[in-house]
C-alpha positions in Angstrom: 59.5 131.4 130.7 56.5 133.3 131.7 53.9 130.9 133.6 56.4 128.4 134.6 57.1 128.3 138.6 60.5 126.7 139.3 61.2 125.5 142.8 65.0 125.0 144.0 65.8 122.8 146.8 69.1 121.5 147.9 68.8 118.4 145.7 66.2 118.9 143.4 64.1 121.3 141.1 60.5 121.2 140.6 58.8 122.9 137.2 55.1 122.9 137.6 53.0 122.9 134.0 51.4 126.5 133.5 47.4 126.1 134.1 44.9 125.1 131.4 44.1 129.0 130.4 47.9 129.6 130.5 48.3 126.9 128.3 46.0 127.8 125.4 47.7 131.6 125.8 51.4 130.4 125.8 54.0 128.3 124.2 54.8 124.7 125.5 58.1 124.6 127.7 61.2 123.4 126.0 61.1 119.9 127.7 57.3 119.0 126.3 58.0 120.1 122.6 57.5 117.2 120.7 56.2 114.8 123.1 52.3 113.0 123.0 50.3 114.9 125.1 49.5 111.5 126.6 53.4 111.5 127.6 54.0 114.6 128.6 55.5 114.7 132.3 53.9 116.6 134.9 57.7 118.2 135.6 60.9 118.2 133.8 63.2 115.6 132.9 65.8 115.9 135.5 68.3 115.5 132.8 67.0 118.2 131.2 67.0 121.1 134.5 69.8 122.3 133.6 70.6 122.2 130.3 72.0 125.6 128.6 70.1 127.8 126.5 71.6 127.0 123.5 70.8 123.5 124.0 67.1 124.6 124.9 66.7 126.1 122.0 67.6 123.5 120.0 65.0 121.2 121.8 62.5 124.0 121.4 61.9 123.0 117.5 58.8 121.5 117.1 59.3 118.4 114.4 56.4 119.7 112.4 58.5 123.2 111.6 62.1 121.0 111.3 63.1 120.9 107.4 66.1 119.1 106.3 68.1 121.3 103.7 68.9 120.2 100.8 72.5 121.0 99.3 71.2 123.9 97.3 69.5 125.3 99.8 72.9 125.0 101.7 75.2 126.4 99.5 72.2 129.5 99.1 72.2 129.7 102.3 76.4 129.8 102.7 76.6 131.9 99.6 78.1 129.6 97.2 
């Protein structure tokens, strides 16, 4: 992600949050979706470093956009 810096060492990997201006410009990272900005870590959950993409993007839904389908929007959505 633009405006994240990620720093590798031997044992560990630092994400710093992108600056206040980056902020208002950019998207949250993955790890802070759907966390209280009064929670929000400084750097990411080590358990989620590395963490494919596939699973990022399934993080990356914010709760407010998450709908639950209902079966016949499934079965519109299969094409049944």
């Amino acid at each position: 992600m633009v405006g994240i810096e990620s720093t590798t060492t031997a044992k560990t990997k630092t994400t710093k949050l992108p600056s206040r201006k980056q902020e208002a410009e950019e998207p949250l990272p993955y790890w802070l979706i759907n966390v209280p900005k009064d929670q929000q870590p400084a750097e990411c959950p080590e358990f989620l470093l590395d963490i494919s993409e596939r699973n990022k993007a399934m993080i990356n839904v914010s709760q407010a956009d998450y709908h639950v389908l209902t079966w016949p929007e499934v079965q519109e959505l299969i094409g049944k």
